[in-house]
C-alpha positions in Angstrom: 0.0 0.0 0.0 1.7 3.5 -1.4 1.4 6.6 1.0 -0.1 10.0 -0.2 1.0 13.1 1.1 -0.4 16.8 0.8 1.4 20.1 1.9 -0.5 23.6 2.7 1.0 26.7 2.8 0.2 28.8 6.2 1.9 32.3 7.4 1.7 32.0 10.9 2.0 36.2 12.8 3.0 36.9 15.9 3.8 39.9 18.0 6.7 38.2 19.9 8.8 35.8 18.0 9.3 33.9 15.1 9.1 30.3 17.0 5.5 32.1 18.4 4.7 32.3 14.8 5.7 29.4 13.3 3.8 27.2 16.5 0.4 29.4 16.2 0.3 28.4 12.1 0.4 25.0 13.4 -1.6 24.8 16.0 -4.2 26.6 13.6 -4.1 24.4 11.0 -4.5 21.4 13.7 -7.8 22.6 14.1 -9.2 22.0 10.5 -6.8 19.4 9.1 -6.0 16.4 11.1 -2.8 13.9 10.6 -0.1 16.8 10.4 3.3 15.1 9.9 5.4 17.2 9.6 6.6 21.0 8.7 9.4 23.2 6.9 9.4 27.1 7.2 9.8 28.5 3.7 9.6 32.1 4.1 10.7 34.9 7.2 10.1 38.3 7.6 8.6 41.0 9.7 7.3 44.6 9.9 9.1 47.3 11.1 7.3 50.6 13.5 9.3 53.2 14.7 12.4 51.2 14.0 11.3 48.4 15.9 10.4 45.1 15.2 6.5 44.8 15.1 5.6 41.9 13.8 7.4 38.4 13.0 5.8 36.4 9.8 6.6 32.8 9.0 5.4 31.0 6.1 5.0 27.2 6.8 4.7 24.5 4.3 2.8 21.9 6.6 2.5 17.9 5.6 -0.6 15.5 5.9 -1.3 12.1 5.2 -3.9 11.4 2.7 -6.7 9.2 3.8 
């Protein structure tokens, strides 16, 4: 029996860090799609204010087995 795999593409934002960001895509995702395998970040970046950091932005390529 052959295994099927399927990838979304999510950009998880948070406030605080780019892990944050990253583990809130996820755990979104978990909530609509279930049998997530696995994950690879693809894409980082961030807003700037004021010459701050204001925002962290990772996009997530996330895995799922096929039923």
């Amino acid at each position: 029996m052959s295994k099927a795999y399927k990838k979304i593409e999510i950009v998880g934002v948070s406030e605080k860090s780019l892990s944050d960001a990253i583990d809130g895509a996820i755990e979104k995702a978990s909530k609509t799609v279930h049998g997530l395998s696995w994950f690879e970040v693809s894409e980082l970046r961030g807003s700037i204010e004021d010459g701050k950091v204001a925002e962290y932005q990772a996009t997530v390529l996330i895995g799922f087995k096929l039923d």
